[in-house]
C-alpha positions as CSV (number, residue, x, y, z in Angstrom):
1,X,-49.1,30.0,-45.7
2,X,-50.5,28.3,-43.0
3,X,-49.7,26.6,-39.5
4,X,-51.1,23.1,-39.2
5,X,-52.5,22.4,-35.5
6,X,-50.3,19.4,-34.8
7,X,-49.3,18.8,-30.8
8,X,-45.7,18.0,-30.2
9,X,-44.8,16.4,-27.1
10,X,-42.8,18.1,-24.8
11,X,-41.0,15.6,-22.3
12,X,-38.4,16.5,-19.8
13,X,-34.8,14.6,-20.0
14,X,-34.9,12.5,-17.8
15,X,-32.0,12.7,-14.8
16,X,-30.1,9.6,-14.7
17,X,-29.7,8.1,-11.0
18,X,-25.8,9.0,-9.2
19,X,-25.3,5.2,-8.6
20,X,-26.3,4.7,-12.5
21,X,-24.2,7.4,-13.7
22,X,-21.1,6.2,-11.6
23,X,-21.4,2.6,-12.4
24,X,-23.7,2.0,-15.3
25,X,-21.7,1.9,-18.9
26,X,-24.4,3.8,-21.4
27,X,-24.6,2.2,-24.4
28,X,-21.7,2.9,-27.4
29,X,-19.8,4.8,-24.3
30,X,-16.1,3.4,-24.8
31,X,-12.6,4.4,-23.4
32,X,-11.3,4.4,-19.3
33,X,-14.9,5.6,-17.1
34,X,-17.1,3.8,-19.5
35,X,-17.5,1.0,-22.0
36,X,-17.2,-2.8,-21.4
37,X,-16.6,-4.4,-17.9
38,X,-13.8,-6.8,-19.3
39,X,-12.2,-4.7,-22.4
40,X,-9.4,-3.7,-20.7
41,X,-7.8,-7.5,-19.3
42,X,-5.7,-8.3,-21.6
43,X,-3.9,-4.3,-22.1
44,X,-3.1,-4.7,-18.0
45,X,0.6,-5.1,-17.3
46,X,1.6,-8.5,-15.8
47,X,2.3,-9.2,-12.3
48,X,5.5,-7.5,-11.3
49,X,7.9,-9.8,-9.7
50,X,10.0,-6.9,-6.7
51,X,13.5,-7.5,-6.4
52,X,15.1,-10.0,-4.4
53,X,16.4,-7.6,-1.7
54,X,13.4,-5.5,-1.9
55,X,11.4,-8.8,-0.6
56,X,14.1,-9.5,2.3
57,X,13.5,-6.3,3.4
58,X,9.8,-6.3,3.1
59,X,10.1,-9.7,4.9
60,X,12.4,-8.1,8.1
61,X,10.2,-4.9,8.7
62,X,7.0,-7.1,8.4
63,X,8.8,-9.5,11.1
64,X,10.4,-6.9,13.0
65,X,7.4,-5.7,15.7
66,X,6.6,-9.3,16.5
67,X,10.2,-10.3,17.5
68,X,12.6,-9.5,20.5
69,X,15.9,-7.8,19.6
70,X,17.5,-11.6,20.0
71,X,15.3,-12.9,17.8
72,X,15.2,-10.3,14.8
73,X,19.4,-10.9,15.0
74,X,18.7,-14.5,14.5
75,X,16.2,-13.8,11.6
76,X,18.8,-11.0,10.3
77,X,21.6,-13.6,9.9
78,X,19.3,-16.1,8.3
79,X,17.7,-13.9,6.0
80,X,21.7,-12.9,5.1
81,X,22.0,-16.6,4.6
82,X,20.0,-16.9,1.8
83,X,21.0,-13.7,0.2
84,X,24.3,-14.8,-0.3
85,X,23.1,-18.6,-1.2
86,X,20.8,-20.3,-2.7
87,X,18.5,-17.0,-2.9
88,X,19.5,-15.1,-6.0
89,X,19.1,-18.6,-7.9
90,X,15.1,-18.9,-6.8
91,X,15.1,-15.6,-7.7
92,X,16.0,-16.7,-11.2
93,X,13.7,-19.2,-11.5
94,X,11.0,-16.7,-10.9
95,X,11.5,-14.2,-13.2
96,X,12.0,-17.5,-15.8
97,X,8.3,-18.2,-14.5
98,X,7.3,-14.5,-15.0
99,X,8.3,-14.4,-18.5
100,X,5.7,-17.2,-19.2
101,X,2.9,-16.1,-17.2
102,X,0.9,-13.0,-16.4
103,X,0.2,-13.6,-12.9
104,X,3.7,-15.6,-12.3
105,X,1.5,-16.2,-8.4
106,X,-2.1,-16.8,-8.9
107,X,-1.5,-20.6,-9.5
108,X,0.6,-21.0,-6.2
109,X,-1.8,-19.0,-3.9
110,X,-5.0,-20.3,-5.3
111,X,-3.5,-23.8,-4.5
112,X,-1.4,-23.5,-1.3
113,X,-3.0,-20.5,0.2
114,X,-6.8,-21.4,-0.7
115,X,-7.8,-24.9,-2.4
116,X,-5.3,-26.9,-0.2
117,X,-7.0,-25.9,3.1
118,X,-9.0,-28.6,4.8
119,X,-10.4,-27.3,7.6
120,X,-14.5,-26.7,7.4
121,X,-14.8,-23.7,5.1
122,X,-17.5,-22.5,8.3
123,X,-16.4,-20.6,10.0
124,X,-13.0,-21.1,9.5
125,X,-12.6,-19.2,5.5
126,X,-15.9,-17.9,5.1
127,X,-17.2,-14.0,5.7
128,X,-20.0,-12.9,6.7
129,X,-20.9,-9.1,7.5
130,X,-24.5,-7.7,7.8
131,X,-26.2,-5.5,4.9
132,X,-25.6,-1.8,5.3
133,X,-29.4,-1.2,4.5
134,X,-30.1,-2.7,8.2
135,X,-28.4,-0.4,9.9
136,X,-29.7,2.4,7.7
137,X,-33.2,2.7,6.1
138,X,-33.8,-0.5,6.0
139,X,-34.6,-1.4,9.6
140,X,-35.1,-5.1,10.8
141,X,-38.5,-6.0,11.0
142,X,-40.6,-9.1,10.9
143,X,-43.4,-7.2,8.6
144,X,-40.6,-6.4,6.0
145,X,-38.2,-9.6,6.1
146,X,-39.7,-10.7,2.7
147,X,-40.1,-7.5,1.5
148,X,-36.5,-6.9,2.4
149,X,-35.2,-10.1,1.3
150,X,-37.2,-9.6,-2.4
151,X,-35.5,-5.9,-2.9
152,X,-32.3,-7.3,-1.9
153,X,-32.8,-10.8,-4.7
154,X,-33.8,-8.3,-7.1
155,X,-30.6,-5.9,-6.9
156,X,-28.2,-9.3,-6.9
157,X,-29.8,-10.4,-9.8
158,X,-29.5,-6.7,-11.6
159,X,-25.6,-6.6,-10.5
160,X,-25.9,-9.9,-12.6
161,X,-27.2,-9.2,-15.8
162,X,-25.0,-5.8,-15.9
163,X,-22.2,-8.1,-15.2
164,X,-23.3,-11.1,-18.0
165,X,-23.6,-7.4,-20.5
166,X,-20.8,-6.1,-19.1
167,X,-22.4,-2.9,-18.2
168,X,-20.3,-2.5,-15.6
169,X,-17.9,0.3,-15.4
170,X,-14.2,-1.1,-15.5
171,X,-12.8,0.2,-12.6
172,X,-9.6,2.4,-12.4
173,X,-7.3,4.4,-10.8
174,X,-7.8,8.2,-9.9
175,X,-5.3,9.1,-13.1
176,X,-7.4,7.1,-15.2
177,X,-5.3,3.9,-15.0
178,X,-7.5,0.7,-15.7
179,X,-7.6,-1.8,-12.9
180,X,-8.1,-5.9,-13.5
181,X,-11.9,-6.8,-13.3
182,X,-10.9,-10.6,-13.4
183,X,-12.2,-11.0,-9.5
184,X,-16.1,-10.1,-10.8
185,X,-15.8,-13.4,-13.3
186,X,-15.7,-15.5,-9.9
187,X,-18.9,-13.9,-8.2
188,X,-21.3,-16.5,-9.8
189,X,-21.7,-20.0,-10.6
190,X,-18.8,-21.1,-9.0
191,X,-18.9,-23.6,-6.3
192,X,-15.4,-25.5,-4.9
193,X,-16.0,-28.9,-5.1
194,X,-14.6,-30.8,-2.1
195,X,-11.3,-33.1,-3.0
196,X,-8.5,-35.4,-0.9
197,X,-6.2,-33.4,-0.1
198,X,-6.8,-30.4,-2.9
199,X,-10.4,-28.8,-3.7
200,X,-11.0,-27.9,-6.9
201,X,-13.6,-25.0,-8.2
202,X,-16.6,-25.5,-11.0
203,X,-16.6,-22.6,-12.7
204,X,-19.5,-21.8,-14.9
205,X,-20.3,-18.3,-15.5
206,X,-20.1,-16.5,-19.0
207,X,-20.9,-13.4,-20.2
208,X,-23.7,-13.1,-23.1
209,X,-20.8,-12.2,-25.6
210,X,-19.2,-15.8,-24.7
211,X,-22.2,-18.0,-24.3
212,X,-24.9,-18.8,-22.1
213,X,-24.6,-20.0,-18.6
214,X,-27.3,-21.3,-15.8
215,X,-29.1,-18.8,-14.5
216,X,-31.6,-20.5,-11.9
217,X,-31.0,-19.7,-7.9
218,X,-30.4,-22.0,-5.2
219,X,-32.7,-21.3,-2.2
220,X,-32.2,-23.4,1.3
221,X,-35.2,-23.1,3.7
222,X,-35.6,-25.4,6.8
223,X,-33.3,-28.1,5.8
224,X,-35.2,-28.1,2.3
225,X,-33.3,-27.6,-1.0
226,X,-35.0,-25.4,-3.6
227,X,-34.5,-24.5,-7.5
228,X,-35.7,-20.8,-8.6
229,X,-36.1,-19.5,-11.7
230,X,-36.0,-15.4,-11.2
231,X,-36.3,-14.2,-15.0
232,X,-39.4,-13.0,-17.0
233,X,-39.9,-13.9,-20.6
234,X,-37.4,-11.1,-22.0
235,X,-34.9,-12.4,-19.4
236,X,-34.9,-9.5,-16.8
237,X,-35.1,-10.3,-12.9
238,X,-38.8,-11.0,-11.7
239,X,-40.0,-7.3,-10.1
240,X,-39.4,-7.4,-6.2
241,X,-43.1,-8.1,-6.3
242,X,-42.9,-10.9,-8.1
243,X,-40.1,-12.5,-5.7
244,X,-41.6,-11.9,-3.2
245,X,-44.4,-14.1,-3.3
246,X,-41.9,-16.8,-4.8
247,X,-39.3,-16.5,-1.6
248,X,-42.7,-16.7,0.7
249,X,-44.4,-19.4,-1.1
250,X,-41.1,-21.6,-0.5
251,X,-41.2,-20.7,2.9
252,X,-44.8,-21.1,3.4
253,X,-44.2,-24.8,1.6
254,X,-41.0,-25.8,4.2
255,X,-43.2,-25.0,6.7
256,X,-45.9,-26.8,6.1
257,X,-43.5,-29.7,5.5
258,X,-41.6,-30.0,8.8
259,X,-37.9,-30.2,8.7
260,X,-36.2,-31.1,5.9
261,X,-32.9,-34.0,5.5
262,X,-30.6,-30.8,5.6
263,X,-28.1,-32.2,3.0
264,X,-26.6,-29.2,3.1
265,X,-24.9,-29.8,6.6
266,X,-22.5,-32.2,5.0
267,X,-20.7,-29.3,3.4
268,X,-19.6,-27.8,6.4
269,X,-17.4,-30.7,7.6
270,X,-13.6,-30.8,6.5
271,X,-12.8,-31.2,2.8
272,X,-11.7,-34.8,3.1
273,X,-15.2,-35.8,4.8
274,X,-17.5,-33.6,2.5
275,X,-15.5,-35.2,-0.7
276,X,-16.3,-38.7,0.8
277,X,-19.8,-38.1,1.4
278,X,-20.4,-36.0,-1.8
279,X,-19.0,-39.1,-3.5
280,X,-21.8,-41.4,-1.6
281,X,-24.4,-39.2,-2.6
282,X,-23.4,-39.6,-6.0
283,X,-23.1,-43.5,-5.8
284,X,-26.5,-43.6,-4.4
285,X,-28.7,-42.3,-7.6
286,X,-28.2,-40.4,-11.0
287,X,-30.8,-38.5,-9.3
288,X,-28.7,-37.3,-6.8
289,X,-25.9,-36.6,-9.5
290,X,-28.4,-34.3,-11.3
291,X,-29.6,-32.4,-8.1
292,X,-26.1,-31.7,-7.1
293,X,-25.6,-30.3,-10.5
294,X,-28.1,-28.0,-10.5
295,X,-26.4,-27.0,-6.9
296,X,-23.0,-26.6,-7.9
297,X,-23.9,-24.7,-11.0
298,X,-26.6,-22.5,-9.6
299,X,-26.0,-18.4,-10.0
300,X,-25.5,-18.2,-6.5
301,X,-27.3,-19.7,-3.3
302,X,-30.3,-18.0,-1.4
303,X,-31.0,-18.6,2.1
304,X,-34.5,-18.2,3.9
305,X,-33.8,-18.8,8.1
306,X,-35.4,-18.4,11.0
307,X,-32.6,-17.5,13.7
308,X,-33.2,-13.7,15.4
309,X,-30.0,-12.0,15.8
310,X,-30.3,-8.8,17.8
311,X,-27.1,-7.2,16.4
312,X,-24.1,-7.0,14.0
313,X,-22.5,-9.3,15.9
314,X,-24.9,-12.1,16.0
315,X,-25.7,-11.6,12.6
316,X,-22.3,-12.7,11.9
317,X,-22.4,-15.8,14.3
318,X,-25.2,-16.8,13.1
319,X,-23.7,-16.7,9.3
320,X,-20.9,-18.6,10.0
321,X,-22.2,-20.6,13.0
322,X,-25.7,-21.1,12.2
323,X,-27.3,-24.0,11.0
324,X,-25.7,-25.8,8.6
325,X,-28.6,-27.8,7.4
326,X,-29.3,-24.0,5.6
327,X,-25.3,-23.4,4.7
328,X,-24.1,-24.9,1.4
329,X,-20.6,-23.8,2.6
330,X,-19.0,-24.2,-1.0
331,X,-20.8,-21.5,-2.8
332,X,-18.7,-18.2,-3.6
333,X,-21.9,-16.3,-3.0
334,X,-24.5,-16.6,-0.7
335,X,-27.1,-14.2,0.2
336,X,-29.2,-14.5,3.5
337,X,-32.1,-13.5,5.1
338,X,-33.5,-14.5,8.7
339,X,-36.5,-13.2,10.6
340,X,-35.5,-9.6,11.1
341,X,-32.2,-9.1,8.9
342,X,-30.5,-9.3,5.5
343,X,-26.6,-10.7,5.8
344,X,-24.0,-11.4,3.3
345,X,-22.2,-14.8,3.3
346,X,-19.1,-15.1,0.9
347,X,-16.9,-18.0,0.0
């Protein structure tokens, strides 16, 4: 009996990264810590509507430190006033609501407390906030913006294809209770579309399991609008590399171009005047119809500027108050980098 020669390849298991381990779903994993981003939705519980006297007294101890003693007897009585009247019937008519809806209050606050407002969305509704990788390892620097900027596309764009696979951990409580992830569906391609009197929100994103959906980035540069493909062939995000040379190449382009119309400044009037000229650019050429298209529908908007902010503070300004011919102020999510840092603008 004999022992053939034959080499067998010894490789160490590879360690998988903490922030993979803690958000990545592996594949066939199932069940609360793992499994599909979505599968849980429709198992959640429905809104819960409190009861009627819980709410009054929610409402008076919310009220309480902003009044005098005068005035929080006044709101007593009144809040006694519509216990005792026309209250308990509202009440009624709520719980008839709840019966036919999950979320008996999403409608009403995406409409009243959101879509209805029609003040410019900058700076008035808009965030902004720096990235934390400035103020950590990533330090701002003129050498690295692109660098920077390119590490930072690339991540987005890898938090999107886990999201379209819904490779993203659900999220849950402590004791293992599932929490919604309906708020992750509205991170891409949407855009709110400018309306009298009401907005409205184009809503195009899809994970793989329900169909496809665009995919190309918006990139604003100078007053200069931009379309970007970021996938390879097998349709992964282009390598940081790669983006890089694509995010300086548009810049090196703008600024060999001069100034551009800056379009984009129009959506940071009020509603009412951004729906009126939207409308104009629309009348004016199916050309322009197709362009804003791509906009509205893009994955999410990409901003190249040139402003130098010195601090967390200015970084801010200068996302909510900076120039508007490089703000497309409708778009849920906009990413930014200027000369020396990354910032994050959300809608």
């Amino acid at each position: 009996m004999s022992v053939q020669d034959t080499k067998v390849p010894l490789t160490a298991p590879q360690k998988v990264p903490p922030h993979v381990a803690m958000y990545h779903s592996a594949p066939g994993e199932k069940g609360v810590g793992g499994g599909k981003t979505f599968q849980f939705e429709a198992l959640l519980p429905s809104l819960p509507l409190p009861p009627l006297q819980e709410t009054l007294d929610l409402y008076l101890d919310s009220v309480g430190p902003h009044l005098s003693p005068e005035e929080l007897q006044v709101t007593r009585a009144v809040v006694d006033k519509f216990a005792a009247g026309i209250g308990p019937h509202l009440h009624r008519r709520l719980q008839e609501r709840q019966a036919l809806k999950r979320n008996w209050l999403e409608d009403w606050w995406m409409h009243a407390a959101y879509l209805t407002f029609r003040e410019p969305l900058l700076p008035c509704m808009n965030t902004a906030g720096p990235h934390p990788l400035t103020m950590t390892n990533w330090k701002p620097s003129t050498d690295t913006a692109f660098q920077h900027g390119a590490l930072y596309l690339w991540a987005v764009l890898h938090f999107y294809q886990l999201l379209r696979e819904e490779r993203f951990k659900p999220h849950a409580t402590r004791e293992g209770q599932p929490l919604s992830m309906e708020q992750f569906r509205w991170m891409f391609n949407c855009t709110r579309i400018p309306g009298q009197c009401v907005d409205s929100l184009h809503h195009c994103w899809r994970t793989k399991e329900e169909g496809q959906c665009p995919q190309h980035l918006v990139v604003l540069c100078k007053g200069h609008i931009w379309c970007l493909d970021p996938w390879d062939a097998k349709g992964d995000p282009l390598t940081p590399p790669e983006l890089e040379v694509q995010i300086r190449q548009v810049w090196d382009s703008c600024e060999a171009m001069g100034p551009g119309a800056g379009v984009a400044a129009l959506t940071c009037d009020k509603r009412e005047l951004w729906a009126q000229n939207r409308d104009w650019l629309k009348s004016l050429s199916l050309e322009n119809m197709k362009n804003l298209d791509i906009i509205e529908s893009a994955a999410f908007v990409f901003v190249l500027d040139e402003s130098c902010p010195s601090n967390s503070e200015e970084v801010v300004w200068e996302g909510l108050c900076g120039d508007t011919t490089n703000r497309w102020a409708g778009q849920v999510h906009v990413s930014h980098l200027d000369s020396q840092r990354l910032h994050h603008l959300q809608q």
